[in-house]
N, C-alpha and C positions, 0 to 999 in steps of 0.2 A: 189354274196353273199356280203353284207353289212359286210366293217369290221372299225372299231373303227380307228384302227392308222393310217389305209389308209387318214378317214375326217379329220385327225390330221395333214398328211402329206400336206394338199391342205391351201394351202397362197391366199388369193387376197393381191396383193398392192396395187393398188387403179384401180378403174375404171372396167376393163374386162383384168387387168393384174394377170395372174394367176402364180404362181409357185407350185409344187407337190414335194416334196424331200424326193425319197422315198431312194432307192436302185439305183436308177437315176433322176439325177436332168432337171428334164422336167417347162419349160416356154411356157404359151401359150399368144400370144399377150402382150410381154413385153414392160411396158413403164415405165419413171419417177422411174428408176433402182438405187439404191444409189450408190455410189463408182461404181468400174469397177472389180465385183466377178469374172468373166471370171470359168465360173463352171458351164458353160452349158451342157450339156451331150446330150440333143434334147430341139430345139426349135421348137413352130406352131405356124405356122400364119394365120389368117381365115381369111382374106382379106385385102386391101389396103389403108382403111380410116387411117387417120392421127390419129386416138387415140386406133387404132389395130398394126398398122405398125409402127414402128421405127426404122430407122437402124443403130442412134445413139445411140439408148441402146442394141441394138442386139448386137452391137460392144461390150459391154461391157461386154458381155457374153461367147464370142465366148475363145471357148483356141481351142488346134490343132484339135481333131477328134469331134467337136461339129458338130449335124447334122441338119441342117434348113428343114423343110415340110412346104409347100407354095399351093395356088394353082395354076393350071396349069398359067395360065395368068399373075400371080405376079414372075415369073421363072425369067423373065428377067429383071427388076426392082432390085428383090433382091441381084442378081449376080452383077451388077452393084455397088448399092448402099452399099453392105456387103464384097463385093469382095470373098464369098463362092458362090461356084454350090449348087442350093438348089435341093430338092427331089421333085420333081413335081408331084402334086395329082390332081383328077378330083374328084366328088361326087360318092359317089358310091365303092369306095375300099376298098380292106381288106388285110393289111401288116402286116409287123414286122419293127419298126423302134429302132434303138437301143438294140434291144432284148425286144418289147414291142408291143403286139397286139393291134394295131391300126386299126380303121374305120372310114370315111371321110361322113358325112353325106349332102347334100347340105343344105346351107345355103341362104336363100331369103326372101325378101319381097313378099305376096301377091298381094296387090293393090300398096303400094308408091313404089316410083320410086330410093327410097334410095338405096337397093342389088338388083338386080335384077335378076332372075334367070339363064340367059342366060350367066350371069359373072362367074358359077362357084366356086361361093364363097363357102367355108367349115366350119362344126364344124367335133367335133371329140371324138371318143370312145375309151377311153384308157381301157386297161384288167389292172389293177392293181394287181398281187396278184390274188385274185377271184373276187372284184371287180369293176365294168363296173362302169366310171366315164364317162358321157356325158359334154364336152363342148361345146354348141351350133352354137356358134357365134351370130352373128347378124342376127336373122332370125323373121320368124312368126313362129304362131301355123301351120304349113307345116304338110301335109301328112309323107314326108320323117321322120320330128321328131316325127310325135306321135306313128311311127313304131318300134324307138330304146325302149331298153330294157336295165334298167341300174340302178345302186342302188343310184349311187350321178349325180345329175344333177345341171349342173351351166346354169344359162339361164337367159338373159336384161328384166328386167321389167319395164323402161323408161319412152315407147310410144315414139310418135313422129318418130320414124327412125326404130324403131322394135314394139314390144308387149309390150301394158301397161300391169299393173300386174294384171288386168281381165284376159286378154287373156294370158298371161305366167299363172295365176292359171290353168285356163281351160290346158293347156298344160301339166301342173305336174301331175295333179290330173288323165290326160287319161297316160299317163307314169308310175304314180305309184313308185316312187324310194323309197329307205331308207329314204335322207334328200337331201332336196334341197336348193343349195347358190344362192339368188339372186344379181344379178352383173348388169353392167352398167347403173349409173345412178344418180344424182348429180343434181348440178344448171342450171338450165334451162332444164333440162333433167327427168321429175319427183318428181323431191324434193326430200326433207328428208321423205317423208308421203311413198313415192312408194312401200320398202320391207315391210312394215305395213300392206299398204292395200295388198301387194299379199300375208302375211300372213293370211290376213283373210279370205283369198279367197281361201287357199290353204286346200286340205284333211287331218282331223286329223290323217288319216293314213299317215301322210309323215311330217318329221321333217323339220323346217324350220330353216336354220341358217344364221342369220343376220350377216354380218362381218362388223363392223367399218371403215374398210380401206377402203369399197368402193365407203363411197360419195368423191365427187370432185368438184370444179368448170372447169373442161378444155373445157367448153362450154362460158363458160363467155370469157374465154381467146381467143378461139378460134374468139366467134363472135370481140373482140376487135381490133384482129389483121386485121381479112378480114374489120373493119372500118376504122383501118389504112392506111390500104391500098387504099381503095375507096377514105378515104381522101386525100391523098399523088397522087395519081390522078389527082383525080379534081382539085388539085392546079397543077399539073405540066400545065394540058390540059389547066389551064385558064392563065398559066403564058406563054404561047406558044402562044394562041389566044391572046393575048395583041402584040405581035410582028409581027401579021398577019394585 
């Protein structure tokens, strides 16, 4: 059941960084965190790309009994890089984390080669209250998503590495929630046109709520550095071949 304070309780910071603060303060794929709140209560993680995964803002989260959900495969990366044992999830389960009914749904790509299914990657169904907030992750229109049942869905309207907002409309509209947040998605990542066009595309039955916070450019950034890099290369490799 659709309830008001619950869509009140749900923050994006920017990108596919979500916080919820309700009665517990829950972070799903925390980044670009301000100060160091340390008020995490549960954190999730739906997989390991660098603009889901953080462990320098995780850290900034973490106080003593803060509890990490990961999936299987990212277990050991996080315990590493966080220095917490995290809660290892597979697609497909149904917990209590925190005191909070939780469900892992699998998260994937259809055709690209971005998530891949075989990876294990997750989104996730929280009970709020009464309720059912779906965070997808980084997925397609999946058999597995158009199965959840759920009155707030957050779900990438992009393209390129998940579903443009065609194919995230198609997704809402067979879901059916209360209101739907569209998240990830920025420069070079869909533009500023992308929640537009998946409102237009989405069912007058289902509220559409645009949040501010979530364009970005960490795509622009990202592609600069891997240029930097290529560059910082080819001048090592070519300053090396001069001495050969």
């Amino acid at each position: 059941m659709f309830q008001q304070e619950i869509l009140q309780q749900i923050q994006v910071n920017i990108h596919s960084s979500i916080c919820i603060r309700g009665e517990k303060v829950i972070y799903i794929d925390p980044l670009k965190i301000d100060g160091e709140p340390h008020d995490a209560d549960l954190i999730l993680i739906t997989h390991p790309h660098f603009d889901h995964f953080s462990p320098n803002d995780i850290k900034k989260l973490l106080k003593e009994d803060t509890v990490i959900a990961v999936p299987e495969s990212m277990a050991q990366i996080t315990k590493l890089r966080t220095g917490r044992e995290p809660v290892s999830l597979h697609p497909g389960q149904s917990l209590t984390l925190c005191g909070i009914p939780a469900e892992t749904v699998a998260a994937y790509n259809l055709r690209k080669p971005s998530h891949r299914r075989s990876s294990g990657w997750i989104g996730y169904v929280l009970t709020l209250g009464e309720t059912r907030v779906y965070i997808t992750g980084d997925t397609d229109d999946t058999p597995e998503s158009r199965a959840v049942q759920c009155d707030i869905l957050l779900l990438p309207v992009s393209g390129i590495f998940t579903m443009n907002a065609r194919q995230a409309a198609a997704l809402t509209n067979e879901i059916r929630p209360h209101t739907v947040i569209p998240i990830h998605y920025g420069a070079l990542l869909g533009g500023r046109k992308a929640p537009e066009e998946f409102r237009a595309a989405v069912s007058d039955m289902t509220e559409t709520d645009i949040r501010d916070t979530v364009y970005n450019n960490l795509m622009i950034r990202q592609y600069a550095r891997i240029l930097a890099i290529a560059l910082l290369c080819g001048m090592i490799g070519y300053i090396i071949g001069s001495f050969l």
